[in-house]
Backbone bond lengths (Angstrom), bond angles and torsions (degrees), N, CA, C in turn:
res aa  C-N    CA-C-N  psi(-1)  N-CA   C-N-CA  omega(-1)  CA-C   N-CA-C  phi
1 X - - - 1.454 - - 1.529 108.55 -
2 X 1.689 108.71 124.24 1.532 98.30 176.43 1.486 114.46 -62.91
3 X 1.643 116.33 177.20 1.411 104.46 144.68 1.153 155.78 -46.71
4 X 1.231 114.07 -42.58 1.459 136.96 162.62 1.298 105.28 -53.32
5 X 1.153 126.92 -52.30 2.174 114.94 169.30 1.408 88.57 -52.60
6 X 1.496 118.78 -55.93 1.696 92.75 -135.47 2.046 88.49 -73.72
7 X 1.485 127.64 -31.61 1.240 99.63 177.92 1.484 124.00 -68.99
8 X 1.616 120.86 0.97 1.813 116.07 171.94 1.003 83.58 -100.26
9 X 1.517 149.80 1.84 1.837 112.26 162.09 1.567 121.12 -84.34
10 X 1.909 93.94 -33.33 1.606 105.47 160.85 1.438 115.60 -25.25
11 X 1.639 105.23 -77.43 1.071 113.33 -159.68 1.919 123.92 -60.68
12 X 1.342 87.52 -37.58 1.327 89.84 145.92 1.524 150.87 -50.53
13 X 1.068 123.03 2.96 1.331 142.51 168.66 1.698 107.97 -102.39
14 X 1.247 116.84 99.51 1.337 133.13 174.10 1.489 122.60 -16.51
15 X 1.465 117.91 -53.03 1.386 115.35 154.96 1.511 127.88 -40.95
16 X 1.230 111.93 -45.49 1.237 109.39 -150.84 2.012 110.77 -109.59
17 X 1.391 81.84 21.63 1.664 88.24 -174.10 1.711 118.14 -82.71
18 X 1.153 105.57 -8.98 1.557 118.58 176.40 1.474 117.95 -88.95
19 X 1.610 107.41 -14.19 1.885 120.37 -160.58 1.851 92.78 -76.73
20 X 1.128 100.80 136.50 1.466 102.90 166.00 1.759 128.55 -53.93
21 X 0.770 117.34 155.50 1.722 114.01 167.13 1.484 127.66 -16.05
22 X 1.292 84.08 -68.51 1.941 111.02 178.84 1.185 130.00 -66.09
23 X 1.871 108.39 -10.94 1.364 101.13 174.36 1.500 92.52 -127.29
24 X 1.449 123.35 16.96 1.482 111.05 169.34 1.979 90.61 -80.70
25 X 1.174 110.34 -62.78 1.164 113.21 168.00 1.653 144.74 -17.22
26 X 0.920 98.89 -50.24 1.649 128.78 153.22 1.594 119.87 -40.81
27 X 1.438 89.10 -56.21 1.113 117.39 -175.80 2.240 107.83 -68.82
28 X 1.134 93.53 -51.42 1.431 110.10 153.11 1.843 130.74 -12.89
29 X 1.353 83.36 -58.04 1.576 117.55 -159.29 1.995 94.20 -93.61
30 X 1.161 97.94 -18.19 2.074 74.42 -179.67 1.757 90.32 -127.42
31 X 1.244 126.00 -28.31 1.448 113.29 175.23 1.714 118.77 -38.45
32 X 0.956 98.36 132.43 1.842 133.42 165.50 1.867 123.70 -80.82
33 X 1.293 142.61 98.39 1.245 141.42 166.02 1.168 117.04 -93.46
34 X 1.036 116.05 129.63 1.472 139.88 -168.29 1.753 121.57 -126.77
35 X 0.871 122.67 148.86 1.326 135.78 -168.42 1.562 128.18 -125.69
36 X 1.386 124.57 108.41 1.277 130.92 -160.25 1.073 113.13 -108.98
37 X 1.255 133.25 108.00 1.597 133.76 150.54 1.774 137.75 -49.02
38 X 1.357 127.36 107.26 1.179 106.87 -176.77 1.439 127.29 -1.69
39 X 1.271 122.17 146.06 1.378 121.54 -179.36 1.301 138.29 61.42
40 X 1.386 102.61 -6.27 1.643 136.24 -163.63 2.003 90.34 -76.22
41 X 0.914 111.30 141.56 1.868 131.91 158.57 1.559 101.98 -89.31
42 X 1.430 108.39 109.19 1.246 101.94 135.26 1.504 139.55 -52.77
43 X 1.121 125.02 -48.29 1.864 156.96 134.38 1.419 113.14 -137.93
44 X 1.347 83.41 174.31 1.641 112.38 -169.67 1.711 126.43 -113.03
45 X 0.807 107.39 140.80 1.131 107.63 -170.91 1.523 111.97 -47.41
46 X 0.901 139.32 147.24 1.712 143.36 -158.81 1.453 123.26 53.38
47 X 1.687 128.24 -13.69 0.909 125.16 142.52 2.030 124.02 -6.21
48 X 1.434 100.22 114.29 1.602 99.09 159.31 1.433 106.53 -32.21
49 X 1.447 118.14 143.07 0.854 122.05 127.92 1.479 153.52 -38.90
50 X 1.559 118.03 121.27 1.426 99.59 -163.10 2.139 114.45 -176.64
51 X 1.068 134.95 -131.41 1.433 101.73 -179.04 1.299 132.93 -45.46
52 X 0.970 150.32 158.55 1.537 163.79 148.03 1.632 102.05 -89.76
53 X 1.894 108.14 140.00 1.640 120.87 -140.69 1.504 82.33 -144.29
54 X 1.803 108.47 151.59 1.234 102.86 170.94 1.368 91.46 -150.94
55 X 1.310 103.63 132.05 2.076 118.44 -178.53 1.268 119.75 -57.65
56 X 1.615 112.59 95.79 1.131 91.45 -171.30 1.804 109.17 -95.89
57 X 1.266 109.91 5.24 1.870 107.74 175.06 1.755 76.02 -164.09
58 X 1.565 93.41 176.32 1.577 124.74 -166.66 1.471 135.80 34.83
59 X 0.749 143.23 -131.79 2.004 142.36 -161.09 1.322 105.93 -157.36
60 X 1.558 120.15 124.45 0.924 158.53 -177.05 1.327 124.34 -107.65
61 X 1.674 122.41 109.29 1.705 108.56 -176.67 1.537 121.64 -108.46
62 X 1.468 119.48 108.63 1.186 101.23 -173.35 1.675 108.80 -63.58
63 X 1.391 128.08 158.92 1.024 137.37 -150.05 1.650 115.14 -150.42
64 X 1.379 118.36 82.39 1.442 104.92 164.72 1.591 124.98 -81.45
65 X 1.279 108.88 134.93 1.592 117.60 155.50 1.156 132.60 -86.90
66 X 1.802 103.61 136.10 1.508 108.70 -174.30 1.149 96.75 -145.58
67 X 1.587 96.15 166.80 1.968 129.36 175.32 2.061 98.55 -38.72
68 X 1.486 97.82 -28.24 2.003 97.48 -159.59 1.190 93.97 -112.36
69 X 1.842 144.09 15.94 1.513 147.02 170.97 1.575 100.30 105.97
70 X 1.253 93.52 177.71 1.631 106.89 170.42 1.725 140.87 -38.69
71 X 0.836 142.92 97.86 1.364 119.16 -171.31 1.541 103.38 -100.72
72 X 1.541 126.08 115.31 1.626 118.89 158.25 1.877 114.26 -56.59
73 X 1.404 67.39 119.38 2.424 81.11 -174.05 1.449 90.99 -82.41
74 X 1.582 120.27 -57.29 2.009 121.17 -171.32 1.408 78.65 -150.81
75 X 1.704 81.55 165.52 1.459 116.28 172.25 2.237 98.32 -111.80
76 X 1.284 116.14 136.10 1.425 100.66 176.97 1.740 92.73 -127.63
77 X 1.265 88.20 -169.21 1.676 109.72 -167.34 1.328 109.33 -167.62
78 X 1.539 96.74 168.60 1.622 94.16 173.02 0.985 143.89 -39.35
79 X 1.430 115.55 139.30 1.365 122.59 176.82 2.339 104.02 80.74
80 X 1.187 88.75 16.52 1.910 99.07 172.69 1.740 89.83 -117.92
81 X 1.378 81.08 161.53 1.421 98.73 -157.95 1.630 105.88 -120.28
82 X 1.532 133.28 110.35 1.328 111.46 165.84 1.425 137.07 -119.45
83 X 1.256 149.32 173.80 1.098 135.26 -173.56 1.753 107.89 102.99
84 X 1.273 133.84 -20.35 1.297 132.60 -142.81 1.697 78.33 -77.85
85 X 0.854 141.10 -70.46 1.502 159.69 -154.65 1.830 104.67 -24.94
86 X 1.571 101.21 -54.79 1.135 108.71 -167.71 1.257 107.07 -79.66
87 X 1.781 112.46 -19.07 1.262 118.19 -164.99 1.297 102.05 -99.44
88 X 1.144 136.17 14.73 1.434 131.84 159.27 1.549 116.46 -110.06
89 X 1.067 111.90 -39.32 1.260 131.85 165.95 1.372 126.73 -42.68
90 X 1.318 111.83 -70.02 1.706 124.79 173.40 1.531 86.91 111.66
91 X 1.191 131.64 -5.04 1.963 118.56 -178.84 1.390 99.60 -86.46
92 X 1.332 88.22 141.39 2.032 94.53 155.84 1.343 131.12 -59.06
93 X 1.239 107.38 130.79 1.606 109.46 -172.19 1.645 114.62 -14.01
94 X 1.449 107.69 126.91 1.841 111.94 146.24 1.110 133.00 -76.95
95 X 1.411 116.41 -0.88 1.394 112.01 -171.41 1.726 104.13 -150.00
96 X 1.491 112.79 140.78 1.866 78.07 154.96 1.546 110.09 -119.99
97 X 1.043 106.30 -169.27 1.374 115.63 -150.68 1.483 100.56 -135.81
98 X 1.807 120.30 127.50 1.354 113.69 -153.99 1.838 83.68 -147.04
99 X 1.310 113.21 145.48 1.550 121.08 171.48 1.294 111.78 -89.29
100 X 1.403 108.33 129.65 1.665 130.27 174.54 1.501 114.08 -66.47
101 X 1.393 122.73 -14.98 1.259 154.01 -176.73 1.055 152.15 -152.32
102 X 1.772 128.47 -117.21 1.104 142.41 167.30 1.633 94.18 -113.26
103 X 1.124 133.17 115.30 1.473 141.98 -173.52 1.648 114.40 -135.54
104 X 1.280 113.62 142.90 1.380 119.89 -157.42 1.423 106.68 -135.12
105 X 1.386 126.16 75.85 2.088 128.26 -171.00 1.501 96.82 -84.34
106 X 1.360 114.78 161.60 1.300 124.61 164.43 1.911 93.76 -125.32
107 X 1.141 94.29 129.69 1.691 101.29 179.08 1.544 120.07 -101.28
108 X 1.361 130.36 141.98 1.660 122.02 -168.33 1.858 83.96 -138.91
109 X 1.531 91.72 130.87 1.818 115.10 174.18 1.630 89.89 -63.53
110 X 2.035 90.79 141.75 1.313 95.50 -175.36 1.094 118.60 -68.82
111 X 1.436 126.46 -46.40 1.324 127.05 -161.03 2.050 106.24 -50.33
112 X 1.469 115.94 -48.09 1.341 116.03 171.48 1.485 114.77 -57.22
113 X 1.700 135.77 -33.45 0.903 134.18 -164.42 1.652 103.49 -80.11
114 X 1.161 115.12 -16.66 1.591 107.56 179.58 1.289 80.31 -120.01
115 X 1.193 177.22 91.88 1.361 147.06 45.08 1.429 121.74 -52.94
116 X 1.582 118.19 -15.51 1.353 126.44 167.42 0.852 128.79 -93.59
117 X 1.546 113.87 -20.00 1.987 108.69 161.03 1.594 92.75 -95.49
118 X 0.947 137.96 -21.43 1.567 110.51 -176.72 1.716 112.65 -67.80
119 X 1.599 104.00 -21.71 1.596 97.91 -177.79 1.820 114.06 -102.29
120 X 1.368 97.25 38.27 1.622 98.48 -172.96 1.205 77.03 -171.17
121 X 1.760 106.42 114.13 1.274 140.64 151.97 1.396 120.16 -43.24
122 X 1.327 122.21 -65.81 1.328 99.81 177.08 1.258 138.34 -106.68
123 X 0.899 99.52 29.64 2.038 141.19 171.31 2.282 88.85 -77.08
124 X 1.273 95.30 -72.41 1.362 117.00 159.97 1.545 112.62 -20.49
125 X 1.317 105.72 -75.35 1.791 118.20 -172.50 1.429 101.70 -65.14
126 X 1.419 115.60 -49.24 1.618 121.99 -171.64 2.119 93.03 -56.66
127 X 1.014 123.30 -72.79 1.542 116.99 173.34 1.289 124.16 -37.03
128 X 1.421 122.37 -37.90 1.499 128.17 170.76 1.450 133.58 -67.82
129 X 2.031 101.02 -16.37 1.034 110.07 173.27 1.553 109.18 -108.34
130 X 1.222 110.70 3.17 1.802 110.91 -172.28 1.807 79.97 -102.11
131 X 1.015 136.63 -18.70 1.248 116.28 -177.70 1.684 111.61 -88.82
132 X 0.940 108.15 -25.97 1.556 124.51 -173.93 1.495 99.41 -71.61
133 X 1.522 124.37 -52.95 0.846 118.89 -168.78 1.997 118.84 -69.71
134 X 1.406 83.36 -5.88 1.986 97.98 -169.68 1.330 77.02 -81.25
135 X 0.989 143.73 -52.56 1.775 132.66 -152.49 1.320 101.41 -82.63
136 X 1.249 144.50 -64.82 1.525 143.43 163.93 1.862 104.41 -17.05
137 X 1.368 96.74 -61.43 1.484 95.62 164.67 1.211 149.35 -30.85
138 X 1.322 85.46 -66.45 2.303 108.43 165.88 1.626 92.08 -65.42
139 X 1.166 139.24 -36.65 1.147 134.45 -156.90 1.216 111.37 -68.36
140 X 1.394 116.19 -44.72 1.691 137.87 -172.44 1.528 100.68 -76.57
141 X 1.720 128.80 -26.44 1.182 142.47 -168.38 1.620 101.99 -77.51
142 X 1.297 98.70 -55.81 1.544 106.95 178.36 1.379 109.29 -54.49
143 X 1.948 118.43 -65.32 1.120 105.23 -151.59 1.975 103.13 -73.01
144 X 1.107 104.22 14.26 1.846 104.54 178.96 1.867 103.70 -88.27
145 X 1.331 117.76 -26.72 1.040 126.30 -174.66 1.274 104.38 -87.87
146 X 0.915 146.62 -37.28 1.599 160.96 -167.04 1.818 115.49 -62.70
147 X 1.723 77.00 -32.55 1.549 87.24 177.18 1.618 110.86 51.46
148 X 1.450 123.44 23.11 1.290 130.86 -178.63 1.998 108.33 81.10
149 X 1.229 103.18 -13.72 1.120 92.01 166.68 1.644 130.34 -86.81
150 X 1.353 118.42 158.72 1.610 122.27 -162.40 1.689 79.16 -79.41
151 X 1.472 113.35 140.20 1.372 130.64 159.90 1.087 98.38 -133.13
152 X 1.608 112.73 148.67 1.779 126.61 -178.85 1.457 103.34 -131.64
C-alpha cells in the first residue's frame, strides 16, 4: 500500500480527520496493520494497557465480561476507534474487543497517540466528544436495562 492510501485511510478514521498533513503522516511511518479473523480478540478485557487501534474494514464487538457471561456493550466499524480509553488512562483494558469477521485495525504506539491529540486542539475536542458520547451511550444502555429500577 502506497502512502497516499495509507494517508486516505488515516483520514478516514473519525478522530483523525482534523490532524494536519504532517502529522497524519507521521503517523504513517510508525502505524502497525493487523488482521483479525472471526472470533479473533483484539485484547481482552484486563489486558495492560497499551496500543490504541482504528477499524479500518469489518465489525468489531466491544465485549464486557461477567460472573452471568458476556454482555455485547456496541458493535463498531470503520473509521471507530478503540483502545484510546486504556491508553489515556494508564488502566487495563475495560472491555475486550473481538471480530465479527474478517476485520482489518491499523494500531498507533501509545505514547505517540496522545502526543498527537494533545498537540492539536481539535483532534483534542473531536476525542472529548467521541468519548462523551460512549458514556451517554452505556448510559441509555443501562437505563433500558434497569427497567426503571435502581441497579448497583
Amino acid at each position: 500500500m502506497s502512502i497516499d492510501d495509507e494517508y486516505e485511510l488515516l483520514r478516514r478514521l473519525e478522530l483523525f480527520e482534523c490532524l494536519e498533513p504532517v502529522e497524519l503522516k507521521r503517523l504513517i511511518f510508525v502505524s502497525q496493520r493487523y488482521q483479525l479473523q472471526s472470533d479473533e480478540y483484539l485484547f481482552r478485557q484486563g489486558d495492560a494497557m497499551g496500543d490504541v487501534f482504528g477499524i479500518v474494514a469489518g465489525e468489531l464487538s466491544v465485549v464486557l465480561e461477567s460472573a452471568n457471561g458476556d454482555i455485547i456493550a456496541a458493535k463498531l466499524g470503520p473509521g471507530d476507534l478503540v483502545g484510546e480509553m486504556a491508553a489515556i488512562s494508564g488502566e487495563p483494558r475495560s472491555a475486550s474487543i473481538r471480530a465479527n469477521g474478517q476485520c482489518e485495525v491499523i494500531g498507533f504506539e501509545r505514547e505517540l497517540f496522545i502526543k498527537t491529540v494533545a498537540n492539536d486542539p481539535p483532534t483534542s475536542l473531536k476525542l472529548m466528544k467521541l468519548l462523551s458520547e460512549r458514556v451517554l451511550n452505556q448510559n441509555k444502555q443501562l437505563a433500558n436495562l434497569s427497567n426503571g429500577k435502581y441497579i448497583v
